[in-house]
ZAMARGU-4260 file (C-alpha; in steps of 0.2 Angstrom, whole numbers, plus 5000, padded with zeros to 4 digits):
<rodrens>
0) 4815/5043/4899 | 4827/5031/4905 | 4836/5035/4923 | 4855/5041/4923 | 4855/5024/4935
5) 4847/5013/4921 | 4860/5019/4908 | 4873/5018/4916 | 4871/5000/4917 | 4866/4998/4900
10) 4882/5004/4896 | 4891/4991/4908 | 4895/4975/4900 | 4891/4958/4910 | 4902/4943/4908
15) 4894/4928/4914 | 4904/4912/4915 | 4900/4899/4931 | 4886/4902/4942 | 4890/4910/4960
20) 4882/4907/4978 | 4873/4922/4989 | 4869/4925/5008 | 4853/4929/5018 | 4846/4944/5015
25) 4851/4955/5031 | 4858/4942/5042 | 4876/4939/5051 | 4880/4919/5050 | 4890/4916/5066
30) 4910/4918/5067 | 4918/4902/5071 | 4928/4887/5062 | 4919/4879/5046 | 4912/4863/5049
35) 4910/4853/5033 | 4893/4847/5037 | 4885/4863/5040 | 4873/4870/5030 | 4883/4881/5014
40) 4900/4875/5021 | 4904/4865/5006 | 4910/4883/4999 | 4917/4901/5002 | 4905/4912/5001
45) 4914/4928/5009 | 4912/4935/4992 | 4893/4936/4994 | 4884/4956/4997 | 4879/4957/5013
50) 4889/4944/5019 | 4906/4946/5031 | 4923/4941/5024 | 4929/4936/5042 | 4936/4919/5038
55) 4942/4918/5058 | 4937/4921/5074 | 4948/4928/5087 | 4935/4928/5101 | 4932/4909/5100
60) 4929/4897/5115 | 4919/4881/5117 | 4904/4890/5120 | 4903/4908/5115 | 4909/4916/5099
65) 4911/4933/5101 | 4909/4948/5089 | 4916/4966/5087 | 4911/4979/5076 | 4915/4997/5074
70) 4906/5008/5060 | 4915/5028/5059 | 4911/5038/5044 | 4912/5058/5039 | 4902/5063/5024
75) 4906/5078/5013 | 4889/5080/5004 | 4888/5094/4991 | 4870/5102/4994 | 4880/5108/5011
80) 4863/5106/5024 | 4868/5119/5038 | 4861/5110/5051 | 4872/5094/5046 | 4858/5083/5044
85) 4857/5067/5030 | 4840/5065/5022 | 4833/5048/5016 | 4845/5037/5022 | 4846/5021/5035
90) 4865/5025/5036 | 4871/5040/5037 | 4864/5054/5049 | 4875/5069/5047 | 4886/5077/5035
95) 4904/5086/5038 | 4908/5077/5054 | 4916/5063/5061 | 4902/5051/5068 | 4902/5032/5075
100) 4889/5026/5066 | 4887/5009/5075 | 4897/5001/5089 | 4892/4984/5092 | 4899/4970/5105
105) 4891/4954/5107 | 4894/4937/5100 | 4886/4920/5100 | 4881/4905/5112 | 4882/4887/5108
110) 4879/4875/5121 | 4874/4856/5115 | 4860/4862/5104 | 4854/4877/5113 | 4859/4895/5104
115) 4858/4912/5106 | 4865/4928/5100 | 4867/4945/5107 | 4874/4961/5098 | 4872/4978/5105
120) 4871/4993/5094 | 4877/5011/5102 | 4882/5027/5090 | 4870/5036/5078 | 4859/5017/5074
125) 4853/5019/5091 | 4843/5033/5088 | 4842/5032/5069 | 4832/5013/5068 | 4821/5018/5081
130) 4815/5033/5075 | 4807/5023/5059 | 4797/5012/5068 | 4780/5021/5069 | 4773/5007/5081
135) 4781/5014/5097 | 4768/5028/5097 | 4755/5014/5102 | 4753/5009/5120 | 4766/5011/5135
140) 4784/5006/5141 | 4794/5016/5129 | 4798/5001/5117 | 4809/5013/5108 | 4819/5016/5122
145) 4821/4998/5128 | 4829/4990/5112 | 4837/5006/5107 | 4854/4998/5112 | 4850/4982/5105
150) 4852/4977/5085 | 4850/4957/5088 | 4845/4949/5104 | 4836/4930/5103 | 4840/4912/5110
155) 4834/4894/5099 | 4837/4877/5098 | 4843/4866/5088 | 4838/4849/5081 | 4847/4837/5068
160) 4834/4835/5056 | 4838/4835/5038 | 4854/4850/5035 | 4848/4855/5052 | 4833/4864/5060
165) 4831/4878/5072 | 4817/4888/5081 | 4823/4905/5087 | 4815/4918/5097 | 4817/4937/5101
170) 4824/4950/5087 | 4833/4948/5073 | 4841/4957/5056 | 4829/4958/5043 | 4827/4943/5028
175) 4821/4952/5017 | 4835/4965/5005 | 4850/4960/5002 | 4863/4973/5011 | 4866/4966/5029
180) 4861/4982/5043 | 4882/4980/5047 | 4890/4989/5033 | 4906/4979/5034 | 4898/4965/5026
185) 4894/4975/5013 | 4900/4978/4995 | 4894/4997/4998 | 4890/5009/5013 | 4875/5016/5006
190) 4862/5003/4997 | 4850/5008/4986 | 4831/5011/4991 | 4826/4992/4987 | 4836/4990/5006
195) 4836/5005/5013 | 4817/5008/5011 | 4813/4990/5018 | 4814/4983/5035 | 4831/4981/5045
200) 4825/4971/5057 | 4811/4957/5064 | 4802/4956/5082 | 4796/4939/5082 | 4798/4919/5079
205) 4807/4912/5064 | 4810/4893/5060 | 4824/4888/5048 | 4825/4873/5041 | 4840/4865/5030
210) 4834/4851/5017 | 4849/4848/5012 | 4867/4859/5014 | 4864/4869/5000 | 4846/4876/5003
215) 4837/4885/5016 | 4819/4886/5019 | 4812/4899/5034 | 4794/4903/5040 | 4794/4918/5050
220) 4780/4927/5063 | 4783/4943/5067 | 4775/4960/5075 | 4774/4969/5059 | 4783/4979/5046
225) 4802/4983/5055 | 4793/4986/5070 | 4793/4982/5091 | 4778/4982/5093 | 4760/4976/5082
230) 4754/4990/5072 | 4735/4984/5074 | 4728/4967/5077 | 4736/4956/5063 | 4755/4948/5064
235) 4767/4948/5048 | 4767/4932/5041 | 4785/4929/5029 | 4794/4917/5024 | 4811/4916/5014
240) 4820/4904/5002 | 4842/4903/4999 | 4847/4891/4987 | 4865/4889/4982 | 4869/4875/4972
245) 4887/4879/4970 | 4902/4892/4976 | 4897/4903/4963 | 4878/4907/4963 | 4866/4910/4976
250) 4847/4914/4973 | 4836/4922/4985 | 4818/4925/4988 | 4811/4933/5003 | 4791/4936/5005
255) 4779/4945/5016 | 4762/4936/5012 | 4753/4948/5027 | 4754/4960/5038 | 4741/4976/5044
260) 4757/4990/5045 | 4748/5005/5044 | 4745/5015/5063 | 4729/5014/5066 | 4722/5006/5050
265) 4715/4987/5054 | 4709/4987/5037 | 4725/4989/5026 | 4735/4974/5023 | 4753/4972/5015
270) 4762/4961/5004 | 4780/4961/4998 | 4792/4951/4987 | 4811/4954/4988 | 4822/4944/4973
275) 4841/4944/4973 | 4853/4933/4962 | 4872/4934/4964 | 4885/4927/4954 | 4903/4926/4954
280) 4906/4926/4937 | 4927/4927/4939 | 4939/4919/4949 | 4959/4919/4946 | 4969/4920/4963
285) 4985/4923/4953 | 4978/4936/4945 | 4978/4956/4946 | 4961/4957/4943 | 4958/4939/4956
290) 4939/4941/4959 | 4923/4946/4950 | 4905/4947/4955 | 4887/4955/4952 | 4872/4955/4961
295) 4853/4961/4955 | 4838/4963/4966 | 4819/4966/4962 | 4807/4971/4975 | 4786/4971/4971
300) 4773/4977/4984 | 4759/4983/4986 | 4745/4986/5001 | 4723/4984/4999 | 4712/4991/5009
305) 4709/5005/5020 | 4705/5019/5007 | 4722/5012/4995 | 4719/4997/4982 | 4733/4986/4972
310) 4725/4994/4956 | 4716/5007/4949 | 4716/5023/4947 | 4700/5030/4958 | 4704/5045/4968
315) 4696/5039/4983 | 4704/5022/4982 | 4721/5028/4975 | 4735/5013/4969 | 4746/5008/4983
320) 4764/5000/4978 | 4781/4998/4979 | 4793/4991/4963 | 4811/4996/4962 | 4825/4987/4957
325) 4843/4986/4961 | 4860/4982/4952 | 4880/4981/4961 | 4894/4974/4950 | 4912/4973/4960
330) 4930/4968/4956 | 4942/4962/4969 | 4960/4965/4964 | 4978/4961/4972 | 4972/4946/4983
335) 4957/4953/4989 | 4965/4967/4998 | 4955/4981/4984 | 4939/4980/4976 | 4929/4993/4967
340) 4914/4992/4966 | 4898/5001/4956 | 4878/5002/4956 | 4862/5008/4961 | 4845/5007/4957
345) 4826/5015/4959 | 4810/5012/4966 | 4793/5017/4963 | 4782/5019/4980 | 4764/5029/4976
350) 4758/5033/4995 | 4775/5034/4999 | 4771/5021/5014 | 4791/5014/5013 | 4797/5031/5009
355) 4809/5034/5024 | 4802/5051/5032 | 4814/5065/5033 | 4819/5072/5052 | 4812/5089/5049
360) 4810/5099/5063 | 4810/5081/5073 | 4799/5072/5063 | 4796/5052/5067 | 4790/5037/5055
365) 4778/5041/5072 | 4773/5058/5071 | 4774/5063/5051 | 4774/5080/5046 | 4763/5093/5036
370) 4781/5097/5027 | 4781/5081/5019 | 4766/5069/5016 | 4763/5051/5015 | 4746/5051/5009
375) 4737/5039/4999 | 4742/5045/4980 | 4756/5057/4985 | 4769/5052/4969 | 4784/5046/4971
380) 4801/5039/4960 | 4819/5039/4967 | 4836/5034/4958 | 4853/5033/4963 | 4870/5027/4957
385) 4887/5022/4968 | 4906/5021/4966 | 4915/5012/4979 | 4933/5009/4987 | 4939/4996/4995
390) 4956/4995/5004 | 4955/4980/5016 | 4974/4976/5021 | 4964/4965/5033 | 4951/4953/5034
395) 4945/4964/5050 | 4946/4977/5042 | 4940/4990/5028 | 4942/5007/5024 | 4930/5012/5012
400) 4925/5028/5000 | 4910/5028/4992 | 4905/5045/4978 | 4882/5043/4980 | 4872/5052/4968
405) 4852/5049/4971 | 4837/5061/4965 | 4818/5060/4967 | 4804/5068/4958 | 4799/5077/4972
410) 4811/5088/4985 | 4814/5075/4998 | 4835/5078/5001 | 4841/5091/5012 | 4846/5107/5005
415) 4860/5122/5012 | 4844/5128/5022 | 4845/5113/5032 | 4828/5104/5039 | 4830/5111/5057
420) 4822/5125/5063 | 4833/5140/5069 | 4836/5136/5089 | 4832/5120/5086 | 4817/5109/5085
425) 4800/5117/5091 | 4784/5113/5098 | 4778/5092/5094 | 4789/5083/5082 | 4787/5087/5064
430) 4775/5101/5066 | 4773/5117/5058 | 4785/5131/5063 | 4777/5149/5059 | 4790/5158/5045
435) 4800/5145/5043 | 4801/5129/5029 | 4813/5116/5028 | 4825/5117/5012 | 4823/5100/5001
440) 4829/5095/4985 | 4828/5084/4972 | 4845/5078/4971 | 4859/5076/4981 | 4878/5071/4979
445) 4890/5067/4993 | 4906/5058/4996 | 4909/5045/5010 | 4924/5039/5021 | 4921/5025/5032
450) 4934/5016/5044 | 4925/4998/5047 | 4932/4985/5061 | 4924/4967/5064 | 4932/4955/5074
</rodrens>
């Protein structure tokens, strides 16, 4: 049976004319005047996913750039969760309030060809990113606690090699999934599971090299799997390809070729692959409708080892993977100032191991819960579709609605009965509370308003 997602997109026609260009998957270039010889300058590409549209900078001296950013939402979701709570997303935490969802200052240094960036993140990310990284629960100092104010935070160098190569240290927004973690760059607040399943972010070394303007190479060395700290013994080991050979087409691929991210499990390895291709398939200034663009995404994973294997079907060595998909098509109209856009996607994820795991009763990626497993073989297939508003009489500014319909085959989404115990959380996070279960369902539909400010 095909998904409500995967018809509706059948039904969508796609014009195809030039080709378009794309961004890096997660990350934030860095505000400031265009300089012809740097790498993807020889275009606009404001019109990318997961790329800002901030064409100036009013926070610019010689050497620092600086950066705003203010995220505020309130979500009306239909399944009414009396405790308030969101399930299942990166995003969004609570329902029926008004929340700052991320409140970010920093900026950039650039001095001769030393470089560095900083970019704090207070409001609901900085106890929402956290709380998904299971590799805080090993060893001492509270590494939750020390970055929890901090989304990017690393200093590099620079050397004119080629387009230009740079070696950078310290933590960084993911390269793998298209949707940057700062939803004003975004086409939509909420991504589908292909992003909002897979890391947000990097503790490590990367090295980016520029063959030529058009094309980006990086090799990066990290702690793990979107976490501080190493889950075992073994580093992830990624590396990440952005080609765009002209304004209207960018084409990504992103790879993790190792990594040992399961707590406590030396023998389990992972791999990943994250695809995008964006293209601007319209473009009449003049016009009412001025702008068109689509972007599609495919994700393949899997993990070996450890009681899971790639294939098969043994019950003590159950299949272990991750493949989903994702597809946005949006239209800018009136000189940029509205788009619309619409899309979605699913994912298949046996184990469950990027399944993001629901707050009940306080639960962590850290402490799990017997309320909802993430054992070898437990099932699991997800969907969802978006529509999206944009009104952006600014380029510093959006206001943004967003109508989100997702489903699982198993209840994973809150229901009215919340996933908080009555009182409050109880005893060790996630952990069984006597007469009481949490309320999930299968689907959920909700409606989000979102004021979004970079400068």
């Amino acid at each position: 049976m095909k998904s409500p997602m995967l018809m509706l997109l059948l039904a969508a026609p796609l014009v195809m004319a030039q080709a378009p260009d794309a961004p890096q998957a997660r990350s934030v270039p860095a505000a400031g005047p265009v300089n012809a010889a740097e790498p993807f300058a020889f275009a606009d590409f404001a019109w990318l996913n997961g790329t800002p549209r901030t064409k100036d900078s009013v926070l610019e001296t010689k050497a620092f750039t600086g950066e705003f950013r203010a995220d505020v939402n309130t979500v009306y979701d239909f399944n009414h969760p009396q405790d308030h709570t969101l399930v299942g997303s990166s995003e969004l935490g609570r329902t029926n309030e008004v929340q700052v969802q991320q409140l970010g200052i920093g900026g950039d240094f650039h001095w001769e060809n030393v470089r560095g960036r900083i970019m704090t993140q207070f409001g609901m990310y900085s106890t929402m990113t956290p709380r998904n990284d299971a590799s805080t629960a090993k060893g001492q100092w509270q590494t939750d606690n020390a970055y929890r104010y901090v989304s990017e935070a690393y200093g590099g160098y620079h050397w004119d090699v080629m387009g230009g190569l740079n070696l950078d240290a310290g933590i960084f927004m993911s390269y793998i999934g298209l949707f940057s973690y700062y939803n004003f760059d975004n086409w939509a607040y909420q991504p589908s599971y292909v992003s909002s399943n897979t890391p947000w972010f990097f503790n490590g070394v990367r090295v980016q090299l520029f063959p030529s303007d058009r094309l980006k190479l990086e090799l990066w060395l990290t702690n793990g799997w979107q976490s501080y700290n190493m889950f075992n013994n073994t580093p992830g080991i990624g590396g990440s390809l952005n080609w765009r050979p002209n304004g209207n087409l960018s084409v990504v691929s992103n790879n993790y070729f190792l990594g040992a991210d399961a707590p406590g499990n030396r023998k389990r390895t992972r791999r990943h692959t994250d695809n995008s291709i964006q293209v601007k398939y319209y473009d009449e200034p003049g016009s009412f409708l001025d702008k068109a663009a689509f972007s599609f995404t495919f994700d393949l994973g899997d993990e070996q080892g450890g009681g899971v294997s790639r294939s098969g079907n043994d019950p003590s060595n159950p299949k272990q993977t991750f493949s989903g998909w994702m597809f946005y098509n949006r239209l800018w109209f009136l000189r940029d100032r509205h788009a619309l856009t619409i899309g979605g996607g699913e994912i298949t994820n046996p184990g469950r191991y990027l399944v993001l795991m629901p707050p009940i009763n306080g639960a962590t990626a850290a402490s799990g819960t017997p309320y909802f497993t993430e054992n070898p073989g437990d099932r699991w297939h997800s969907w969802d579709y978006s529509i999206t508003y944009d009104y952006m009489p600014s380029q510093f500014i959006t206001m943004r609605s967003e109508f989100n319909r997702r489903g699982a085959d198993v209840p994973y989404f809150s229901g009215p009965g919340g996933v908080t115990p009555p009182g409050g959380n109880q005893g060790a996070p996630g952990s069984v509370v006597a007469g009481w279960a949490p309320d999930l369902r299968k689907t959920e539909s909700r409606i989000t308003l979102a004021m979004l400010v970079k400068f």
